[in-house]
C-alpha positions in Angstrom: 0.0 0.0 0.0 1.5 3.5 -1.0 2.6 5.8 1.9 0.5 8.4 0.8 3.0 11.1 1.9 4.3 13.7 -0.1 7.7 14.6 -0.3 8.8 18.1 2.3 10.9 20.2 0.4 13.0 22.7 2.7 15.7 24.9 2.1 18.1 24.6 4.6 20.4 27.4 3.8 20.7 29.8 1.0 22.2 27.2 -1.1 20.7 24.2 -0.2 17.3 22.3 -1.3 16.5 19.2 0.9 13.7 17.0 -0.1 12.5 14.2 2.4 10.0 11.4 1.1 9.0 8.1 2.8 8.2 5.5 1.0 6.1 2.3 1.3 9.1 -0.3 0.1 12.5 -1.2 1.3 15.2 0.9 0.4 16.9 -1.9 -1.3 14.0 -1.9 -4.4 13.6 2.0 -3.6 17.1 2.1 -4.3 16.9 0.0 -7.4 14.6 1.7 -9.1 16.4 5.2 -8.8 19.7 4.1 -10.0 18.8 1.5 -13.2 17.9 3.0 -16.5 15.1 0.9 -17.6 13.1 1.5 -14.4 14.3 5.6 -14.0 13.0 5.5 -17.8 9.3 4.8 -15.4 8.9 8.0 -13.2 11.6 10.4 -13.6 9.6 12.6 -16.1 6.4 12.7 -13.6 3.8 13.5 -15.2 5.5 16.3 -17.5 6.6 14.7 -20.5 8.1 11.2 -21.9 11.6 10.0 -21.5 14.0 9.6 -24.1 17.2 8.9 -22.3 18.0 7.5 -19.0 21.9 6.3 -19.3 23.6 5.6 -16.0 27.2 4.2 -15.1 26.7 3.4 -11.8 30.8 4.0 -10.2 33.0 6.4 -9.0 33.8 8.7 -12.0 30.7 7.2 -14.0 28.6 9.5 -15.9 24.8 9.6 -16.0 22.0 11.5 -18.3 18.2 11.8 -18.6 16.4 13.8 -21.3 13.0 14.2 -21.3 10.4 15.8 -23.9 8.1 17.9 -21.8 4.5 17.9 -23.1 4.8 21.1 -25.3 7.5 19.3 -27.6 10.8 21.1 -25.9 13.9 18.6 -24.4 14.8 18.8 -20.8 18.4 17.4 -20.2 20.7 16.8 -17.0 23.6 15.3 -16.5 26.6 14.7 -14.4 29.2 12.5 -12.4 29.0 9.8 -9.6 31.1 10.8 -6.7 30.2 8.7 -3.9 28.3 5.1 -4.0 27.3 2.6 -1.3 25.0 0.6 -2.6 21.2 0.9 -0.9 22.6 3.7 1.1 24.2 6.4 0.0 24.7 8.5 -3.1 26.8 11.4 -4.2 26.7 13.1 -7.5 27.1 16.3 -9.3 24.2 17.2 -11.6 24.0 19.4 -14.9 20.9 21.3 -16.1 21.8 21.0 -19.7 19.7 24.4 -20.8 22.2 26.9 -18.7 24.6 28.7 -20.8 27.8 27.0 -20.0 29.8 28.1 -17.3 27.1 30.3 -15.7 27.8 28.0 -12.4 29.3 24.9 -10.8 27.3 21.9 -11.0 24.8 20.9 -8.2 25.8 18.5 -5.7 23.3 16.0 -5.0 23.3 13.7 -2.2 20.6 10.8 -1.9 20.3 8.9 1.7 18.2 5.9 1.6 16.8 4.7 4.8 15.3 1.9 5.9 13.1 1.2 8.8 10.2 -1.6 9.7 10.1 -2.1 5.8 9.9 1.2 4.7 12.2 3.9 3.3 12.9 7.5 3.8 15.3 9.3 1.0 16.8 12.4 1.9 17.9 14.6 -1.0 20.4 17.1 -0.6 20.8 19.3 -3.2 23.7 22.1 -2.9 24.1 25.0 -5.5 26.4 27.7 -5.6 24.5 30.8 -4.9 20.8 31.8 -3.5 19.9 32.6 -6.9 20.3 29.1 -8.5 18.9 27.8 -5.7 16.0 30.2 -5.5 15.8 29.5 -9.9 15.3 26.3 -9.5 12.6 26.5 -6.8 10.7 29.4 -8.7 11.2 26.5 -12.2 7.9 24.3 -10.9 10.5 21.9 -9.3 8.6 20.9 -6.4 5.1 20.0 -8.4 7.8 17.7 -10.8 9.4 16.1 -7.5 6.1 15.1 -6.4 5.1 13.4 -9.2 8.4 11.6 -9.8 7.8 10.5 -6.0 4.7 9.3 -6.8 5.8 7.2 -9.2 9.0 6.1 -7.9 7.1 4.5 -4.9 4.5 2.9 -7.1 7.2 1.2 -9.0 9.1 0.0 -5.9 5.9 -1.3 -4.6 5.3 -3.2 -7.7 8.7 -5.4 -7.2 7.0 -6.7 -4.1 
């Protein structure tokens, strides 16, 4: 049975986003179905479009990318680098919106914490950006509407490896 939560989305300091969802599955499927292609190709669009690319190389130094057509035709693109990995637990990586002019700032930082307990999973985003206004950019983009829907779905997928 879906948790029925919704994910909290905070922001911690002027450069931080921190999104905190609970899930109704072990972390271990939660976990699987946020870092394999096939199933990422399931939910990471939400409800906002249809993906066209979910490539993931799952190591230290290991490149990933998603692109997405939003409904309205246009691509949506990120990308970036795997920093960290323990498996079911813990990831680190640096993420790329792919429609910035280049060089207009760092990448994000994103750091994923998959927790279990009594069969269910909480994942704590991290998200840090270089500056309040790419922080307060991507809040004032629609992000949080797009996380909750990509939550939605996530959880209904991990559910459905039960």
């Amino acid at each position: 049975m879906p948790s029925s939560a919704s994910a909290a989305v905070t922001l911690p300091t002027d450069e931080q986003i921190l999104i905190v969802r609970e899930f109704a599955a072990p972390r271990d499927l939660v976990y699987r179905a946020w870092t394999t292609p096939e199933l990422v190709m399931r939910w990471w669009s939400g409800r906002r479009g249809k993906m066209k690319v979910a490539e993931i190389d799952l190591r230290v130094g290991g490149a990933w990318r998603y692109l997405m057509e939003a409904h309205g035709g246009f691509e949506v693109g990120f990308h970036g680098e795997f920093r960290e990995i323990v498996p079911n637990e813990r990831l680190v990586y640096t993420e790329i919106y792919e429609g910035m002019p280049d060089g207009d700032s760092p990448p994000a930082l994103n750091t994923a914490t998959f927790a279990e307990h009594d069969g269910r999973t909480t994942l704590e985003l991290l998200t840090e950006v270089g500056s309040r206004e790419v922080r307060d950019m991507i809040v004032d983009s629609g992000m949080e509407g797009g996380v909750q829907e990509q939550m939605e779905l996530l959880e209904e997928l991990a559910i459905s490896f039960r």
